[in-house]
Structure formats: structure tokens, C-alpha cells
C-alpha positions as CSV (number, residue, x, y, z in Angstrom):
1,X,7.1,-41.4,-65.7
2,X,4.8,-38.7,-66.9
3,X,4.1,-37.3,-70.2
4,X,3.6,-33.5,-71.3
5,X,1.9,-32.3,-74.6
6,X,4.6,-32.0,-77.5
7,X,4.6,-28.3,-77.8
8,X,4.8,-28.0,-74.0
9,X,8.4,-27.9,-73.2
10,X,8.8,-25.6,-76.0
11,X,6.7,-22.8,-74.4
12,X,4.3,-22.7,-77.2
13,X,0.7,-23.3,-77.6
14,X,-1.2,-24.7,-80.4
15,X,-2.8,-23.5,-83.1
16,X,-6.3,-22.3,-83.0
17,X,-8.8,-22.2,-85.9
18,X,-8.6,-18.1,-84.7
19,X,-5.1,-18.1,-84.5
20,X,-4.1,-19.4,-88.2
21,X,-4.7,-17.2,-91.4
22,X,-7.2,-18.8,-93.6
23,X,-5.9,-19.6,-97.2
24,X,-7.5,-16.6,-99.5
25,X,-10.0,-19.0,-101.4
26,X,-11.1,-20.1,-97.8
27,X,-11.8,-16.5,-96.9
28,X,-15.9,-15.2,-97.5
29,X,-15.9,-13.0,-99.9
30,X,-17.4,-9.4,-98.9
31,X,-19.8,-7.8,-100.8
32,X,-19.6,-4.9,-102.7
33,X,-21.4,-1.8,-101.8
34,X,-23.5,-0.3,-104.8
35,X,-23.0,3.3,-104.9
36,X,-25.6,5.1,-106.2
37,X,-25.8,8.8,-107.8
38,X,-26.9,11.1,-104.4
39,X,-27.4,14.6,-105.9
40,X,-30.1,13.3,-109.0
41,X,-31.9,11.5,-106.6
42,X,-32.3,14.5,-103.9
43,X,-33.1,17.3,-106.8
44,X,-35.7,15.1,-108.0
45,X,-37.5,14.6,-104.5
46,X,-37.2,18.9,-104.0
47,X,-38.7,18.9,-106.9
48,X,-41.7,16.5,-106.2
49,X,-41.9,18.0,-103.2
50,X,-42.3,21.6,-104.5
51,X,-44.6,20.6,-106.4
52,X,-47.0,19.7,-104.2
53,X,-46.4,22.4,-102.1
54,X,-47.4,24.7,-105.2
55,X,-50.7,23.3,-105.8
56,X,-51.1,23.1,-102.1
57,X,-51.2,26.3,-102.0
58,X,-53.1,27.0,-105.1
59,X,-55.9,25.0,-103.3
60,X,-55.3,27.0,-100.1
61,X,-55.1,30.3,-101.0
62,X,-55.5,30.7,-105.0
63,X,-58.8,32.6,-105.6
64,X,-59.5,33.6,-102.0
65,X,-60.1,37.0,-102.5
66,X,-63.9,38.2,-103.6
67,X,-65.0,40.9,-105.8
68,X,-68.0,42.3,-107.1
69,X,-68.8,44.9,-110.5
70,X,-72.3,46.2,-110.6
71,X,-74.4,46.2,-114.6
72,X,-77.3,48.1,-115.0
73,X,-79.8,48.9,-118.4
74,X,-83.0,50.7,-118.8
75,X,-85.1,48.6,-121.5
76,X,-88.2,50.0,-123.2
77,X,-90.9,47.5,-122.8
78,X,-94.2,49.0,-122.8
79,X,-96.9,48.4,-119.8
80,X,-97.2,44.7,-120.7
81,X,-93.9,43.3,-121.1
82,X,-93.0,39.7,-121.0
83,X,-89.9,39.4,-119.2
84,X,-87.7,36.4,-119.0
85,X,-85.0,35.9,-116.7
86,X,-82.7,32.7,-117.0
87,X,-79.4,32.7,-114.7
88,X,-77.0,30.2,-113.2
89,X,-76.1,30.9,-110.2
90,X,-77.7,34.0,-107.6
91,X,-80.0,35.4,-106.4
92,X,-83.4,36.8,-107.9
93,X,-85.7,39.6,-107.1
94,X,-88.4,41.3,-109.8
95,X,-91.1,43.7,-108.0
96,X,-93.7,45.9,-110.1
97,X,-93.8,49.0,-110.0
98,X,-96.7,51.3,-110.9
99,X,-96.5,53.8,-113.4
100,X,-93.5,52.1,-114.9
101,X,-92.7,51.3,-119.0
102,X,-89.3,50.1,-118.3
103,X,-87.4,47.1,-117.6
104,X,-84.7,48.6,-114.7
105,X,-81.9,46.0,-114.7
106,X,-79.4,46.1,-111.8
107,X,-77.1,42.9,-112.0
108,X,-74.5,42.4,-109.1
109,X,-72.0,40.4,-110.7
110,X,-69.5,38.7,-108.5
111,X,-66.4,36.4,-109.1
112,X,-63.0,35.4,-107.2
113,X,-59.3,36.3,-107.8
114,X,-55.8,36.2,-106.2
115,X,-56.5,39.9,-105.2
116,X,-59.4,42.0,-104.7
117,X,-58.2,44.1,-108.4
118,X,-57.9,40.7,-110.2
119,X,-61.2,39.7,-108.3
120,X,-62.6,43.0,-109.2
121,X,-61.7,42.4,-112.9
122,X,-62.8,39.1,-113.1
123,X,-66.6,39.7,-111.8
124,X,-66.6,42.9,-114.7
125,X,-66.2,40.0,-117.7
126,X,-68.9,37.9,-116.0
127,X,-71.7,38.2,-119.0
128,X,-75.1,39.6,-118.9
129,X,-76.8,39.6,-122.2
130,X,-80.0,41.9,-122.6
131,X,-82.5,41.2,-125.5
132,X,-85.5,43.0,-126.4
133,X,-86.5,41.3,-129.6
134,X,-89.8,38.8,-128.6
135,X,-90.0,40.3,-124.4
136,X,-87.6,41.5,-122.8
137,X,-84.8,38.5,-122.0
138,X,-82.0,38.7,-119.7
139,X,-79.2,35.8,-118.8
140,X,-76.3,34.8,-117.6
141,X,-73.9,31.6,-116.7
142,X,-72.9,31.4,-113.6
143,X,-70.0,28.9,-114.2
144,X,-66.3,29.1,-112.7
145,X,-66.8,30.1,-109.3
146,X,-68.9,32.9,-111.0
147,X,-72.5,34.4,-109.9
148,X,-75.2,37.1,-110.5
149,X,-77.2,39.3,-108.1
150,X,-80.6,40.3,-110.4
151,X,-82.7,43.2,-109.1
152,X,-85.1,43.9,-111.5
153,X,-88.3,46.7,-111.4
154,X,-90.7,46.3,-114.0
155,X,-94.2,47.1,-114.9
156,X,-96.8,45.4,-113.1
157,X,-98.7,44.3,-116.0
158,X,-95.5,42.2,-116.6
159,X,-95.7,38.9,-117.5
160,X,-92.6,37.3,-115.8
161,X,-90.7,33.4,-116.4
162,X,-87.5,32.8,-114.3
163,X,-85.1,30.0,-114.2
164,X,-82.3,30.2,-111.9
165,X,-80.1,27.0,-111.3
166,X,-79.5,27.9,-107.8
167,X,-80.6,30.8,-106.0
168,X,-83.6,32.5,-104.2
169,X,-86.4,33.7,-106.2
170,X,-88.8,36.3,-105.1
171,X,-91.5,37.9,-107.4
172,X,-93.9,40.7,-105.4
173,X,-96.3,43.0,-107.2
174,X,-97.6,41.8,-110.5
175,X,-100.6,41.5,-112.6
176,X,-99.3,38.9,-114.7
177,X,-99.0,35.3,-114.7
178,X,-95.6,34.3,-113.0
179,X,-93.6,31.6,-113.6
180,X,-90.4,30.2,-111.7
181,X,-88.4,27.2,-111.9
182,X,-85.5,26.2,-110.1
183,X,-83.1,23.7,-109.2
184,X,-81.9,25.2,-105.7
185,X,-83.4,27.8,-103.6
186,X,-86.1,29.1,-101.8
187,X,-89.2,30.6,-104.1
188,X,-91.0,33.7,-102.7
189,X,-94.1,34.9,-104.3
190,X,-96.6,37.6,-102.8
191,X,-99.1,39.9,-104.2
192,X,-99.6,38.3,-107.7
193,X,-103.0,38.8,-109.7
194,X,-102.5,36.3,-112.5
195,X,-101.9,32.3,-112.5
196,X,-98.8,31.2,-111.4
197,X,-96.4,28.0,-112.2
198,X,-93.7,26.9,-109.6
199,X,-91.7,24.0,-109.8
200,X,-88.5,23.7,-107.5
201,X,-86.4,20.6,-107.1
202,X,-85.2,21.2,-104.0
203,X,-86.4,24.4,-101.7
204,X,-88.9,25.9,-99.6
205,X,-91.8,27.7,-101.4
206,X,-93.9,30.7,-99.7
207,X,-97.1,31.9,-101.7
208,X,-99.0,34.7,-99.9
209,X,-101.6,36.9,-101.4
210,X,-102.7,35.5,-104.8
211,X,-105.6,36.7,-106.2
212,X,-106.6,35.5,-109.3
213,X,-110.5,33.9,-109.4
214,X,-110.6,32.3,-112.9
215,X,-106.4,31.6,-112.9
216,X,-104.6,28.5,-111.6
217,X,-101.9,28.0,-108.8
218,X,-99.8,24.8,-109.7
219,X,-97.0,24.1,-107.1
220,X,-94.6,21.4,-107.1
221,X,-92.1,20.7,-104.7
222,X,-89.1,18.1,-105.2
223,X,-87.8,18.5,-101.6
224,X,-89.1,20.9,-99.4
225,X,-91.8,23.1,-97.6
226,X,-94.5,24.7,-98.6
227,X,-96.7,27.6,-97.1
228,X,-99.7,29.1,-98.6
229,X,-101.4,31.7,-97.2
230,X,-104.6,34.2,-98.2
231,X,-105.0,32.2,-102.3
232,X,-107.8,33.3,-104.0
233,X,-108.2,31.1,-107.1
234,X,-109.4,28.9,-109.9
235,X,-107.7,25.9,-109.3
236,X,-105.1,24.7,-107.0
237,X,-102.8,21.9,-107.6
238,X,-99.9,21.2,-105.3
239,X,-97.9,18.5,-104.9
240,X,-94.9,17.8,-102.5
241,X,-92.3,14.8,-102.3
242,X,-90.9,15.3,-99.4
243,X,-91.5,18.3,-97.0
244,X,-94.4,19.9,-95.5
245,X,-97.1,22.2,-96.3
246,X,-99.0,24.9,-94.6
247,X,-102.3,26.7,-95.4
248,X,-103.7,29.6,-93.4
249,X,-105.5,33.2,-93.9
250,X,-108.3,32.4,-96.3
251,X,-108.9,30.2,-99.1
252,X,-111.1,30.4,-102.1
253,X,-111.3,27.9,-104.8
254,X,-111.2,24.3,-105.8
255,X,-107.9,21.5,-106.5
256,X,-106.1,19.1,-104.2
257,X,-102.8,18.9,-102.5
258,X,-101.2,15.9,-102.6
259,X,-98.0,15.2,-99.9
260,X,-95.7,11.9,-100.6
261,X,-93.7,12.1,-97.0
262,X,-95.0,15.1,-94.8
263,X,-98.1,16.2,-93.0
264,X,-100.4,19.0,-94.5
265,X,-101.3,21.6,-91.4
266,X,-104.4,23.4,-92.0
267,X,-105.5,26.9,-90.5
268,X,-108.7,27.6,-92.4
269,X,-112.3,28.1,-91.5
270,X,-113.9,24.9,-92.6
271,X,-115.8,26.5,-95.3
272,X,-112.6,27.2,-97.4
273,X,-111.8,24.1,-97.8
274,X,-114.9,21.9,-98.8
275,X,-113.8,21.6,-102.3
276,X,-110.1,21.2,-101.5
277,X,-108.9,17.6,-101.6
278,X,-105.9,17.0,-98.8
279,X,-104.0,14.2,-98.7
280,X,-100.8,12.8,-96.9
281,X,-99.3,9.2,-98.0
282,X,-97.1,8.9,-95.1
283,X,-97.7,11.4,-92.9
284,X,-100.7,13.3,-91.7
285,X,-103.5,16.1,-92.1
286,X,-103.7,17.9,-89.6
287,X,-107.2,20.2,-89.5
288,X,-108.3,23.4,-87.3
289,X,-112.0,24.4,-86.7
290,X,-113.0,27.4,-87.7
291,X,-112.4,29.5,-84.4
292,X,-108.8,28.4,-84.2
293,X,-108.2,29.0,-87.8
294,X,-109.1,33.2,-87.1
């Protein structure tokens, strides 16, 4: 006697769980999809990203262009003219000039545009104001990516003062006292017959042929070198930060010079420098006997 499944004879099978229709509040519910607003969404990203693709290119190629506009004045000054030059940023250069009673001004004015025209344009509204009222005063701001060139010829009885901001200074063939201060850039001066006053932040100085045996010579130095060469004088006071300092040709006067971190290198005969005090904190002095020194 044997037994089959009920269901068997019948030729059907049963029921699977995959087979049978799950009642409706058996079923998981699916999810709803959000739809957002496409369009509002992609304008606004074009728009961010043009954005900074604009000022991209501002940076990158706004202003690249250079240009340049030239000022120049002839001021009365007389054969002993104080002359006062204050400017931002450039370069300045005074020489005397014998027989001269004139202040000669050339000012090379420079500035940047989006075109050599608007460049050009641009460097013609950079200021120079003249003043002949108590000297002879000339100045200019360098701000805004702006600048000034000075080439000046004036007497050489002139007394000259200069402050420049950044720049190179170089003062050559005066009678007068000279006096220069600066925040960046080298400080030339050579052939001077009166006392002169430097004091630069940060820049090499070079003093050659000073002659002035009752003046002074003070020199200081924030960062950078300093080379002296052929200084007749009263008194010479120099002191350096950081940097170091040279002294050759001849020397011919009394003072100290006074190094924080640097050496002091010195190419003299040994007579020239009996009443000069030398002194390196950390560094050293370094001295050459008379035969070496000519």
C-alpha cells in the first residue's frame, strides 16, 4: 500500500511563497522618487562657474600690458638750491652739473592697462607735483601698480634730501650735504663734498669719493652691505644689522663702525685707520697691512 502527496494525482504542485500573490498590505511599499527642478539648478552652476572663470582671467591677463608717459620741468633755483625729492616707488638719479641755476626734472612715469593705449593713458595721470616755495620739492605716490623714473640735474651747490620707498638711489657730483633714506634699494653715492646721512632698511650702500674734512658720514644699514671707499672726513659713524662692510682706497678721519651679524674687511694702510674703532659682534674683522692694502 503506498501513499502519494495529495496534490499528486492531480498533476499539480504546491504553492510556493514565489508562486502566490502577496495580499496588497503585505506588499513593501516602494519609495517615491523626489524630482527635483533640473534647469535652475544647471543655470546656477554656469553661472558660478563663469564666474570664476571671469576673475580668473582678470587675475591672468587683466593689466598685463605696460606703458610709460615721460614729465619734464625746468625750475629756477638759484646756485644753492635745496632740493627735495620724496617718491613711492622707482628709481632715483640727481647728478650736479656745473654752471647750472636750474632744477631739470625728467620723470618716467609708468603704469599698467588692458592695452598698451589704456596703459599709456594710465602712466600720463600718474602725479608729479613740483613746488618751489621753501627749495625746490618734487613727489609722487607710487600706489596701484604705479611707479616713477626721477632723473634730475641740478646745481652742484645743491643741497639734496630723498626718500624713496622702494627704489635705487644714486646721488654723484655735489657740494652739498646729501641725504637719502629708504625702505628698499640699493644707495649710491660718489663724488660728494658736504656731510652726508644714509639710512636704508633693507639694501646695499656704496660711498666712494667723499670729501668733506670738518663734515660727518653717518651710515646705517637695516639689512645689507656696505662699501666705502676713498672717505675723507670728520667723523664716521656706521652701523650695520646684518650684512657686511668694506673699506679700501684711503681713509682720513675719526668714528667707529659697528657690525651686529657680518665681518668688516679692511684694505687700508694701517695709518688710516688708528682712530677708527672696528667692531664685529658675531662675525669678524678682517685687517690688511699696509702693502696689501695699495
Amino acid at each position: 500500500m503506498s501513499f502519494r502527496p495529495e496534490h499528486e494525482g492531480h498533476g499539480e504542485h504546491p504553492a510556493t511563497p514565489l508562486d502566490r500573490e502577496a495580499p496588497a498590505e503585505e506588499r513593501s511599499p516602494v519609495r517615491e522618487r523626489r524630482r527635483y527642478p533640473v534647469a535652475p539648478v544647471v543655470f546656477s552652476l554656469l553661472l558660478i562657474a563663469l564666474i570664476i572663470g571671469g576673475l580668473l582671467l582678470w587675475f591672468s591677463y587683466g593689466d598685463r600690458a605696460s606703458g610709460t608717459e615721460i614729465f619734464e620741468e625746468s625750475v629756477e633755483s638759484g646756485a644753492e638750491p635745496v632740493v627735495r625729492v620724496t617718491n613711492g616707488r622707482g628709481k632715483v638719479r640727481i647728478q650736479g652739473v656745473e654752471g647750472l641755476e636750474t632744477v631739470e626734472i625728467s620723470a618716467r612715469r609708468y603704469a599698467r592697462g588692458f592695452n598698451p593705449t589704456s596703459a599709456k593713458e594710465n602712466a600720463a595721470e600718474v602725479p608729479v607735483e613740483v613746488s618751489n616755495e621753501a627749495g625746490v620739492e618734487i613727489s609722487s605716490d607710487g600706489g596701484g601698480g604705479t611707479g616713477v623714473d626721477y632723473d634730475l640735474e641740478v646745481p652742484p651747490g645743491s643741497t639734496v634730501e630723498v626718500g624713496s620707498e622702494a627704489g635705487d638711489v644714486e646721488v654723484s657730483g655735489l657740494d652739498g650735504d646729501v641725504t637719502v633714506r629708504s625702505e628698499s634699494g640699493d644707495v649710491s653715492l660718489e663724488d660728494i663734498q658736504g656731510s652726508i646721512t644714509i639710512e636704508v632698511a633693507q639694501g646695499d650702500v656704496s660711498v666712494e669719493t667723499v670729501n668733506t674734512k670738518t663734515g660727518s658720514a653717518e651710515i646705517t644699514v637695516g639689512s645689507g652691505d656696505v662699501d666705502i671707499k676713498d672717505l675723507v672726513i670728520g667723523i664716521l659713524e656706521a652701523r650695520v644689522e646684518s650684512g657686511d662692510v668694506a673699506l679700501s682706497g684711503r681713509f682720513s678721519g675719526s668714528g667707529s663702525v659697528l657690525v651686529e651679524t657680518g665681518s668688516i674687511d679692511v684694505r687700508l694702510p694701517s695709518e688710516d685707520v688708528k682712530d677708527l674703532d672696528l667692531e664685529a659682534r658675531v662675525g669678524e674683522v678682517v685687517r690688511y697691512d699696509e702693502q696689501e692694502a695699495k
